[in-house]
N, C-alpha and C positions, 0 to 999 in steps of 0.2 A: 413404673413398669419398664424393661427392656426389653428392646426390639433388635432385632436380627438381619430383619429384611424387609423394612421397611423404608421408604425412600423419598425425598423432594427431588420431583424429576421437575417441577415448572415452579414459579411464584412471580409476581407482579403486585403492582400497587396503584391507583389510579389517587390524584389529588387536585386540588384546585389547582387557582392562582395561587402567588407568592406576597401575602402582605404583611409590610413589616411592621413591628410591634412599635416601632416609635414615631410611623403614622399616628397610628390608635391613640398613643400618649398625647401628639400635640391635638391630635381632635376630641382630646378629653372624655377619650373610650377606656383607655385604660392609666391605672397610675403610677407614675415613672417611678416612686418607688419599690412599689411591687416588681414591676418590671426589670429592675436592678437587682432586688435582690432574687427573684425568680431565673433572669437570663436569659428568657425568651427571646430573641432578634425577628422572627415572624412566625406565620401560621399559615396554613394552609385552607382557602376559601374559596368553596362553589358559587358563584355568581346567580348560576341557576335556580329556579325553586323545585327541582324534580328529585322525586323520593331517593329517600339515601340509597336503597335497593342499586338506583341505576351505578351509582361507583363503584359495588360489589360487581355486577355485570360486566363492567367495561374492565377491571381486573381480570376476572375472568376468562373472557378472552382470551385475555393475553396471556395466561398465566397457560391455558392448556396448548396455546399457538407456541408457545415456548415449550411445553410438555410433551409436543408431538405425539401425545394420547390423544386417541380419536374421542371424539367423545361418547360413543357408545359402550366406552369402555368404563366411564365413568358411573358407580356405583349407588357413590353415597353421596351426599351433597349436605357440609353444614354449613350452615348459615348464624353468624352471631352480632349480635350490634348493641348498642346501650344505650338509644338513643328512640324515636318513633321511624321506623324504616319506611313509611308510606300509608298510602289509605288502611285502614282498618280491618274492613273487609280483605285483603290481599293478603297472603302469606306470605312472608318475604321472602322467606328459602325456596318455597315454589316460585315464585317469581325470577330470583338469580337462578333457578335450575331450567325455565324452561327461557328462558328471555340470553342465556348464555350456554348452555349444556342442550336439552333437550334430551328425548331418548326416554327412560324409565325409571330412572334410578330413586330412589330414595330421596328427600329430600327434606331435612330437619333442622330446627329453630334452637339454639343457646343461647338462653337467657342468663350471663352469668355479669353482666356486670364488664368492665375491663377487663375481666380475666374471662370471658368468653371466647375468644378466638383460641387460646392457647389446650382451654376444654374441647375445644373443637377436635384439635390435631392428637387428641390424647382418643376421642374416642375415634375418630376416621383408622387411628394407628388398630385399635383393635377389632373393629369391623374389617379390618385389610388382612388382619393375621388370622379372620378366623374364614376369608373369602376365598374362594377357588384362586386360582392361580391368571394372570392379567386380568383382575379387577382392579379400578382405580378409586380413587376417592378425592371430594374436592371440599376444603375450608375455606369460608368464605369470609370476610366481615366489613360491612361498612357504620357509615354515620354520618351526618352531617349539621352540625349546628347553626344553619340559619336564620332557626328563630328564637335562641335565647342568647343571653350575651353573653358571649363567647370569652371576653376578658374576665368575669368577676363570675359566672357561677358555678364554680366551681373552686375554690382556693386553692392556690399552690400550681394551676393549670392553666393554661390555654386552651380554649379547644378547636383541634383541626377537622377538618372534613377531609374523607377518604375512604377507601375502600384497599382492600387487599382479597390475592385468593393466591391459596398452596394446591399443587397436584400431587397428592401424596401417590406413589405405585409399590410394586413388589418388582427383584430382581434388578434394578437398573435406576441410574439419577444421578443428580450433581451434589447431593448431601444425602447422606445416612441419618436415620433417625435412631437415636446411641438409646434415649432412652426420655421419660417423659412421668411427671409429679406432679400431681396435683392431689390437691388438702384443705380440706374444710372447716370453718370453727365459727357455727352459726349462734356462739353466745350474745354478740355483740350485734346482731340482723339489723336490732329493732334504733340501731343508732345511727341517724338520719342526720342531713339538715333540718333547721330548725323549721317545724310547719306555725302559720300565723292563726293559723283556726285552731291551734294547740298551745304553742308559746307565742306571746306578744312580741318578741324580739328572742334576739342571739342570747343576750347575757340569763335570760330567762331558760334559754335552753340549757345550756351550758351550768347554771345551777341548779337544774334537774338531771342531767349526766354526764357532771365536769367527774366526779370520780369516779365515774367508769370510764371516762377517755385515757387515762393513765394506763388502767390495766388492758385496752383495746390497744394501745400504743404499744405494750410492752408484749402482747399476743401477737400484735402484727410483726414485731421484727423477730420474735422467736418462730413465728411460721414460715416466715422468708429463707430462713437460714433452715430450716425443716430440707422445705422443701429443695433447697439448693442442693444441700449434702446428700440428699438421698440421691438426687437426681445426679450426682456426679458418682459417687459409688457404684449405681447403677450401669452406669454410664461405662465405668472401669479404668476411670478417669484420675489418676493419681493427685487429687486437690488439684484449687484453683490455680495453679497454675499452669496446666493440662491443658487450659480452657485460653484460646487466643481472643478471643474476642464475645463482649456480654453485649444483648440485646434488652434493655430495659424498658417496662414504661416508660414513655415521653413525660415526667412529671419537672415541675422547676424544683430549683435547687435546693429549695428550703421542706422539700418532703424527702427529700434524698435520706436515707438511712446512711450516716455516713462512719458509723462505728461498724454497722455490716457489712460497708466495703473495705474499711481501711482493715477490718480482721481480715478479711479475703486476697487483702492486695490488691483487690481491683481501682486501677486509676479511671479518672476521666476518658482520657486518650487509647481505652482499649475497648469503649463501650462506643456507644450511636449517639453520644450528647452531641455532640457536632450538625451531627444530621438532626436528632430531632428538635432541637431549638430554634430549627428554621420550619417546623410543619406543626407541631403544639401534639399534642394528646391525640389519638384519632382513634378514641374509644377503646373497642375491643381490639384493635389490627396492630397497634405496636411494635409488640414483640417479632411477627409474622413481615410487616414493614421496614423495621429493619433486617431482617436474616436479606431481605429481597436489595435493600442498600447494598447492605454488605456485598453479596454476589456480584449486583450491576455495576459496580465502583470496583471489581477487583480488589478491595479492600481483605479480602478472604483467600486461602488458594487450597487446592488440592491436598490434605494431613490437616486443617488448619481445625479445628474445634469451635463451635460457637453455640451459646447457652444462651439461650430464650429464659427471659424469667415475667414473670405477670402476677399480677394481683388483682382482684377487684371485690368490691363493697359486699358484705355479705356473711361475710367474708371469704376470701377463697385464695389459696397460694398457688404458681407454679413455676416449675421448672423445666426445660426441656433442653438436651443435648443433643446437637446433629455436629457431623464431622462431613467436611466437605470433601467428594470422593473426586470431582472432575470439575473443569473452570466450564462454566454455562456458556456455551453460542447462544448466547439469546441477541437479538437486535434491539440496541438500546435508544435505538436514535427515536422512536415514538414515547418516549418521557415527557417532551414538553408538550403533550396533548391529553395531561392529566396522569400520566406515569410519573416514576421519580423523578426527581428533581437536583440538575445539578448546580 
């Protein structure tokens, strides 16, 4: 989709501690191999045991104290995470809407997997275009992995804790939102980790749908680049080179598509590996936590282009292109109280 006048007027990101990955290794948490050829240096961990919800909220905050949107203004409110966000009973979106927003607005759940936050900001964009004139909208997402293990379940990742939130407005902001893809290909749904009430082990899984990983593999990087292209078309963005800087999942190195970058030209050194190899995966917020890097690090400036892309299990692709219109007066010096991290 392209959008016009649609805006990030705020965003923030709330995270742990900083622990490094070769702690983990000599405490025989994680294994230096992996780790090597992964790339991880640390991750980002809550000490706390309080619902993931709270590091949505405590973004939050900050993201609308940066947005200088009252909060009355704020309309919609989504909320995504990929993880358990708190007691059962509690809705999490309600919870980050009245526990940081308050007021009436709207308040909905995206279950999509790591590619939930970026569905977020695709439908917040179209509830904004179709809403009266200063109405806001607010994308939320947290996670937090502190009760499974954070080095090995998931292959290829780390997983970080943290929370992000965007204020999306009409009329005014530090980034423009160019335009925003997202793409579905639910052939592949039913391919999981292996369950032991189903397969005995991996190699068992794996010889019940080793050849459909092949054609999952070769869907996923044909979706990837789908969803890019469109989203730069869109976008009016004369190819990737238009595009200054890529915000990627935090994934390690050995899931990287790296026939999709080297088609693209995209190097290391123009995306968020830097940054996110020191906070791990942080679910659904990624994408969303780096655009928020980017900004707070002046890493970005006023013309400069930067492309959100996301994936998650399901399958689901996206893209998304904002141009930065004005350098953010945000106050950065509250980062090391669970904000970025320098």
């Amino acid at each position: 989709m392209r959008w016009t006048d649609i805006y990030v007027a705020g965003g923030a990101s709330a995270l742990g501690r900083r622990e490094e990955t070769a702690t983990a290794v000599a405490e025989g948490r994680y294994d230096a191999a992996v780790r090597d050829a992964d790339g991880f240096l640390a991750v980002s961990v809550a000490d706390d045991d309080g619902p993931a919800t709270d590091l949505a909220v405590r973004a939050a905050r900050r993201a609308l104290t940066r947005a200088a949107v009252p909060p009355e203004r704020i309309r919609l409110l989504v909320h995504a995470g990929i993880g358990p966000q708190g007691p059962a009973h509690v809705a999490p979106a309600s919870r980050v809407h009245g526990a940081a927003v308050g007021g009436v607005a709207s308040a909905v759940e995206v279950r999509q997997s790591s590619n939930g936050g970026m569905t977020g900001i695709e439908l917040a964009a179209a509830y904004l275009a179709a809403a009266p004139a200063g109405t806001a909208a607010m994308v939320t997402t947290a996670d937090r992995f502190t009760r499974v293990d954070r080095y090995r379940a998931d292959a290829g990742n780390v997983l970080g804790d943290g929370g992000t939130a965007l204020v999306l407005t009409r009329g005014t902001g530090v980034a423009r939102l160019l335009s925003t893809v997202v793409l579905g290909d639910g052939r592949f749904a039913d391919i999981g980790l292996a369950d032991s009430s189903v397969f005995p082990d991996r190699p068992a899984f794996f010889a019940e749908h080793g050849h459909r990983l092949l054609d999952l593999v070769a869907a996923m990087s044909q979706r990837q680049r789908e969803s890019v292209r469109q989203a730069l078309a869109e976008a009016g963005v004369a190819g990737p080179a238009g595009i200054s800087r890529w915000a990627f999942d935090n994934v390690g190195l050995t899931m990287v598509d790296r026939d999709f970058r080297t088609e693209l030209g995209i190097d290391d050194s123009v995306t968020c590996w830097e940054w996110g190899r020191t906070v791990g995966h942080l679910g659904a917020g990624d994408p969303a936590a780096g655009l928020v890097h980017l900004l707070e690090t002046g890493a970005v400036g006023p013309g400069d282009r930067v492309a959100l892309c996301g994936m998650g299990s399901g399958f689901t692709y996206s893209c998304a292109v904002v141009e930065v219109v004005d350098a953010p007066a945000w106050d950065v010096t509250d980062r090391s109280e669970g904000g970025e991290r320098v």
